[in-house]
N, C-alpha and C positions, 0 to 999 in steps of 0.2 A: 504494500500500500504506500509505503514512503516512496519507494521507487517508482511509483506512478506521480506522486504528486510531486518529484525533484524532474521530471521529466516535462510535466505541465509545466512548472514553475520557470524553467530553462528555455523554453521554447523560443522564446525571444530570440535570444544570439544564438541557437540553434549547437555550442559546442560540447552541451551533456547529450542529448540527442545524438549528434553523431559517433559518441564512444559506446552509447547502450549498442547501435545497430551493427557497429567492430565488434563487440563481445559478441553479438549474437550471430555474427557470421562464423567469427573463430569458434562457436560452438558449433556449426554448422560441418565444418572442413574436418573434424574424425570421421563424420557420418561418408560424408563424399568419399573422404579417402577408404572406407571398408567398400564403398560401393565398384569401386577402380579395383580393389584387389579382388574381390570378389568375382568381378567381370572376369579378368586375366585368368585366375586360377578355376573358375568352373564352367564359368557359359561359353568364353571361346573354345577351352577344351572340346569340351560336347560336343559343337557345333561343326569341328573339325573330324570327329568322331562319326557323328553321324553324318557329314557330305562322304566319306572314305567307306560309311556302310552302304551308302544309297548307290554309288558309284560301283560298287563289286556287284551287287544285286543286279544293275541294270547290267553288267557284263557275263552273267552267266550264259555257257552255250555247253551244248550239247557234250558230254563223253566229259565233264568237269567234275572234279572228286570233290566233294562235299561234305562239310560237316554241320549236322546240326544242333540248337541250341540241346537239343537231350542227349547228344552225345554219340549220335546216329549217326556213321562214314556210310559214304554212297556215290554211285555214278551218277552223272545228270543224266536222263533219259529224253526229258520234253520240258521247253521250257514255257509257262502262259504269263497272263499279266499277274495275276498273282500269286498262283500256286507251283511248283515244281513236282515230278514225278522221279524220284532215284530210283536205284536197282541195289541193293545191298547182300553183301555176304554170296556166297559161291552158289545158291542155292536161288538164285536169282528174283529173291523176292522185293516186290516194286512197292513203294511208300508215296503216297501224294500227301504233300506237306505245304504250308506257307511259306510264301519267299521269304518272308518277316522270320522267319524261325529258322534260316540259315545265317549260322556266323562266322562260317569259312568256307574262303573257297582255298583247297589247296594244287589246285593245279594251277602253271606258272604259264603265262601268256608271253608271249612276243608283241609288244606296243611298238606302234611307231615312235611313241614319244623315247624309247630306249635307243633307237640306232639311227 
């Protein structure tokens, strides 16, 4: 309550007024500063993560060794918009599964952007 009424009171020459709104910036600049590391250390990650999932997904083709999220290795057999069809184990049984539930592809391609 005093610090409201030394803030009326000052108004005039306006130089308590500009030190309350300094204080209340510098209390401002931890908040900003967690908000910057916070970026750095988890949302870019992610975002890098998930453009590098989305990008293997869409490069899936035919005859590509597969791993999925349950722990499932397999041939790619057919690829659709969203589901995949592998061949597992020697006995050649076929699994139609979500794209979304493969998280490796481990067969190694030849990219243009490599040569």
């Amino acid at each position: 309550m005093t610090e409201l009424l030394n803030v009326l009171a000052t108004t005039s020459d306006g130089t308590q007024q500009q030190g309350n709104m300094m204080s209340s910036l510098l209390m401002l600049l931890p908040l900003a500063l967690m908000v910057v590391i916070f970026y750095f250390l988890i949302i870019r990650p992610e975002k890098k993560r998930s453009k590098k999932m989305k990008e293997m997904l869409n490069q899936l083709e035919v005859a590509d060794e597969v791993v999925t999220s349950g722990g499932i290795i397999g041939r790619v057999l057919r690829v659709t918009d969203d589901t995949v069809l592998i061949e597992t184990g020697s006995d050649r049984t076929k699994i139609r599964v979500l794209k979304s539930c493969i998280v490796e592809n481990r067969t190694v391609h030849d990219t243009a952007e490599s040569k």
